[in-house]
N, C-alpha and C positions, 0 to 999 in steps of 0.2 A: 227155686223151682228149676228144674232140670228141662233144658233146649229139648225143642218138639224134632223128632228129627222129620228132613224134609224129602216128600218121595220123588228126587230126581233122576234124569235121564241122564244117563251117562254122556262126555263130550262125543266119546265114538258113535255114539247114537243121532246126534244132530243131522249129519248128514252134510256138514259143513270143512270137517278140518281133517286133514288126513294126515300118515306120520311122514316124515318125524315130526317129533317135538324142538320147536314149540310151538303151539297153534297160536299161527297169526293173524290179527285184524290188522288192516293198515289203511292209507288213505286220506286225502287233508281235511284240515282243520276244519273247514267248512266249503261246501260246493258254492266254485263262486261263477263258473260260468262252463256252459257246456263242453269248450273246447281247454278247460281246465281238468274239470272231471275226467273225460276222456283218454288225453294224454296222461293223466296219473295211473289211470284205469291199466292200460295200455303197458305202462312201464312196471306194473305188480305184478300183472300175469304174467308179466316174461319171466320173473324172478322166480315166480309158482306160487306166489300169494292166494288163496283162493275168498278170502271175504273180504269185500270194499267197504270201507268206513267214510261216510260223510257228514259235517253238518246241515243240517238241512234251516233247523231250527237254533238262534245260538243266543243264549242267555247274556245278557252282556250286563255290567255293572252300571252303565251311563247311559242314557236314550243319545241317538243320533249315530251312535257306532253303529258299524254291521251287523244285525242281526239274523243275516241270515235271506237266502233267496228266496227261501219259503217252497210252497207245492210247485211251482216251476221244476224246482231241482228233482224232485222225485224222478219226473220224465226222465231225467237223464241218468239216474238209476238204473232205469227200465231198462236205457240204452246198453247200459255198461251189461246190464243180466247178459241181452240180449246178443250183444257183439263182442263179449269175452267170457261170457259163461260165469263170468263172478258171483258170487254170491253178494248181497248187498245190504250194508246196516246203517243206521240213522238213532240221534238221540230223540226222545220221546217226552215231553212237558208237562202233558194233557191230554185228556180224553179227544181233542179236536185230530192234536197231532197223530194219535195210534191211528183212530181214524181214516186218517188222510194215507199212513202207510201199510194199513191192510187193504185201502183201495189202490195202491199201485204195486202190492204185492212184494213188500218190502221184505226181505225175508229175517230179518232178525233187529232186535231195537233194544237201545241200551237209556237205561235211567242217571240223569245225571248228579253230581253232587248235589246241587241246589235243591235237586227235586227229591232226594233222596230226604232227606232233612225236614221233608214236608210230610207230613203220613196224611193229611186231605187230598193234593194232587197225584201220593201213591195208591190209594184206594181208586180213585178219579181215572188212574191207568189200570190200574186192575181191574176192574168193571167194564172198563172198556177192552181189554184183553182176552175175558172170559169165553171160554169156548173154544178159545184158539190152538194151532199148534205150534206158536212163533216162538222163538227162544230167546230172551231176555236175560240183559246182563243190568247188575247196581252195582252202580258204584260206591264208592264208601260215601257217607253227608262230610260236609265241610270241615263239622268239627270232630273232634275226638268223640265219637259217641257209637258204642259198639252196639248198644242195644235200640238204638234207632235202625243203625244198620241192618241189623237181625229183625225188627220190626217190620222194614220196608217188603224182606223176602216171605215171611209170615204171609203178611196180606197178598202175596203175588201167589204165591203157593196153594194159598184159601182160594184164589180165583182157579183152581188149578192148573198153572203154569207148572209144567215139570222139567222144560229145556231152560233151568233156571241159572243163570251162574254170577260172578263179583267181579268189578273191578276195585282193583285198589290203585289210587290216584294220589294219597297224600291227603295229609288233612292242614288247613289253613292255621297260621300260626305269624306271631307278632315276634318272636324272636329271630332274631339276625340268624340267620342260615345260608347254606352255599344254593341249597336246592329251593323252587318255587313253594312244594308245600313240604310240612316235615312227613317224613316217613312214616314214621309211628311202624316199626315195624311188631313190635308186640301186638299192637292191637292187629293189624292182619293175619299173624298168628293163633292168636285168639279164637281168629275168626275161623280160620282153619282146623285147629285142635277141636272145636265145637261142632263144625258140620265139614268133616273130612271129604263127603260126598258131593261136593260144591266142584265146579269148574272154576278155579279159581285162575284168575288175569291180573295182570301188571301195566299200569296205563305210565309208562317211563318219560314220556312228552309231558304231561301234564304235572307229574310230580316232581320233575326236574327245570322244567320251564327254560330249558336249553337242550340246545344237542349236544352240547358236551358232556352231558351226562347222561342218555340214551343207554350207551354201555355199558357203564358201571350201576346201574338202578336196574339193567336188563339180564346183569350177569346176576345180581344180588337176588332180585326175584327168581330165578331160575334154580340158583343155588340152595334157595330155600325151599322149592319143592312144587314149584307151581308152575300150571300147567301154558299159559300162556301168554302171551305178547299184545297189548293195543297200542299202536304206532301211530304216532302222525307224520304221513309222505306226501310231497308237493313237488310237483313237478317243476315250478321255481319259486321257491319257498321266499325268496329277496320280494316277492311281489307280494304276498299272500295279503289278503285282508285283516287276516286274525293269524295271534300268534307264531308270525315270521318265523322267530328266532330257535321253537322249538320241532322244525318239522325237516324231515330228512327228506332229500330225493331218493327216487328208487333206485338208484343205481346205490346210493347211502347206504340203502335198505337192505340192498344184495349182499355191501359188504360187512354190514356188521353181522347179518344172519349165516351169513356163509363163511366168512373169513374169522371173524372179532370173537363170537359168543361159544362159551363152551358151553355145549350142553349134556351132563354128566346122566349117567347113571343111578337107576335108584336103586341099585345092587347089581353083587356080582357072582358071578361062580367058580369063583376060586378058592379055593380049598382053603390056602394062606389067609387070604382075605375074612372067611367066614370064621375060623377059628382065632384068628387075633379079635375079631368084633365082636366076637359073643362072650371073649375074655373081656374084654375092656367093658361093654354093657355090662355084664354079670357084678362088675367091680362098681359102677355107677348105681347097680339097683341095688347094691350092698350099703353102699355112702346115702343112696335117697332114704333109704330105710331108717339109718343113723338121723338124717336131719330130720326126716318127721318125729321120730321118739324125741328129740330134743326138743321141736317146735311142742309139743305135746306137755312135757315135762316144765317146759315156760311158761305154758299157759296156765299150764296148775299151779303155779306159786304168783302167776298174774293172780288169778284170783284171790288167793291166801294172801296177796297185799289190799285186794281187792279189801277184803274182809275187816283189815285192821285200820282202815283206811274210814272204813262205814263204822266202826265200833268208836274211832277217835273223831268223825267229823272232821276229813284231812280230804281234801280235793284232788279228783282225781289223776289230772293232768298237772304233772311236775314239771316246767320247760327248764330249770337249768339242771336238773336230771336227765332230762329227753336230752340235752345240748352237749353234755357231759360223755352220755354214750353212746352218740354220735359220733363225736371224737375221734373219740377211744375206738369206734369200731372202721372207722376212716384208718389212722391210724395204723392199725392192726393190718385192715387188708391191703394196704398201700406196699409191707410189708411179704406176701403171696401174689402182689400182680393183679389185684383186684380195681377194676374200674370201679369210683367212687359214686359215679350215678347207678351202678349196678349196686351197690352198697346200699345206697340212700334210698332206693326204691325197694330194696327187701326189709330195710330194718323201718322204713314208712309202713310196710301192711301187717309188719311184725306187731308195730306200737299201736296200727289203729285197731287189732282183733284184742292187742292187752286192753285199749283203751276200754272196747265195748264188754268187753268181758267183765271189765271193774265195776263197768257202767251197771250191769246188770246187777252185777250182786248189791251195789248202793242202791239199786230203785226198787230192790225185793223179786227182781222178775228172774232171780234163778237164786236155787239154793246148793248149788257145787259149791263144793269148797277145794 
């Protein structure tokens, strides 16, 4: 079934982020006390930051950690509105929490992993949301699960939310990695390829779970075509309650946005430029063309084994054939400069469209040959 497209407001429409690129959210980890807020507050707008990000409420995995100041800190939201013209956002749990930030006039609220993963507490906000004109970001859920992800904006969407947009944060993973979650940058792509119209964000703190990699996860997202920055900035980040080790001061903040990050171009006009590109694309739609006839032509002889397969009562899945042209196809591309997980993830959705397609023809539910 083909993605509902969703009727979004454009970023420029918010009323929140102005150019250049890249529209930044920044701000610590969590508001831990008024004269913390403040001087973060304080050192963003000098930078030109224009939306304040705080924890208000913070999910923690253990009872007795910090969870959070709770409605206390809002006031001091109010403050920062107030006495630096910031715009200001907060993450949202529950119908209690929206609540409590359209009574302090919160101006925008972001859904977090945890909660994102949940489509009962997404509905539970979108219900509470309904009518409004606050602008709403989701994050991606924990796990690898893109059509969760897509689920969560659905319901927010149905409530009619139009100032709708993504963070992508990394999704939680048990393999030894450099960064806190794995990237999964496909799946952000996906997500992007699918609803182009999305305000699409890059939460680099969270995905990196250090600041040594703020830059390199901030340049990679950027490079990839998206449109924004959520940052975490602490005024002395050595003290913070949550998440110390990944939150930059604003003077940090200054320099990597101003000094450190290229932020390119998504075209150009120059003559040279446009004519070497539409050679090179013209030659890429020439070669896509090639592989889909071949992917096409593979499948038709899937099936015709498919066939002889159901006529001798021979089972569909061959593993030391599958292992064999794996190899072979390892192999071969190691040979052109081919990454081997680039290999092993094409010729996986290769085997498992042969697989269904044989499937079909043994259980009678398709008669191609």
């Amino acid at each position: 079934m083909a993605d509902k497209k969703l009727d979004i407001v454009p970023l420029s429409g918010w009323g929140m982020f102005t150019d250049p690129q890249p529209s930044v959210v920044a701000g610590p980890c969590s508001a831990e006390s008024e004269e913390q807020v403040m001087e973060t507050a304080k050192g963003l707008k000098e930078l030109g930051i224009n939306v304040f990000r705080a924890g208000i409420w913070k999910p923690r995995t253990h009872p007795g950690c910090f969870e959070g100041i709770g409605v206390p800190g809002l006031k001091w939201l109010q403050r920062v509105q107030k006495e630096y013209g910031l715009k200001v956002a907060t993450e949202v749990a529950s119908e209690k929490h929206v609540a409590e930030c359209l009574k302090h006039g919160v101006d925008m609220v972001w859904i977090g992993a945890r909660t994102t993963a949940n489509p009962f507490l997404v509905q539970e906000i979108a219900d509470a949301l309904k009518g409004t004109d606050i602008p709403v970001l989701v994050k991606n859920p924990v796990n690898p699960d893109l059509e969760l992800w897509i689920g969560a904006l659905e319901r927010l969407s149905r409530a009619g939310i139009r100032k709708l947009g993504v963070i992508h944060r990394g999704f939680s993973t048990f393999d030894k990695i450099k960064y806190r979650n794995d990237p999964h940058w496909d799946i952000a792509l996906e997500m992007r390829s699918r609803y182009p119209e999305l305000p699409f964000f890059t939460d680099p703190s969270h995905l990196g779970g250090s600041r040594d990699y703020i830059l390199e996860i901030s340049q990679r997202s950027l490079d990839l075509g998206f449109e924004g920055l959520m940052i975490e900035s602490h005024c002395n980040p050595q003290v913070a309650l949550s998440d110390s080790k990944q939150q930059l001061t604003p003077e940090q903040l200054k320099d990597l946005l101003h000094n450190q990050i290229v932020v390119r171009k998504s075209d150009s006009d120059s003559k040279e430029w446009r004519e070497n590109i539409d050679q090179l694309r013209a030659k890429i739609d020439v070669i896509d063309e090639s592989i889909i006839y071949s992917l096409g032509s593979r499948l038709k002889i899937s099936r015709q084994i498919g066939e002889y397969k159901k006529n001798n009562n021979v089972a569909i899945v061959q593993a030391v054939r599958w292992d064999a042209l794996m190899a072979k196809a390892i192999a071969i591309g190691n040979e052109y400069g081919l990454p081997e997980k680039f290999l092993t993830d094409v010729f996986n959705a290769i085997h498992e469209a042969s697989v269904e397609a044989q499937n079909e023809i043994i259980s009678g539910k398709s008669s191609e040959q």
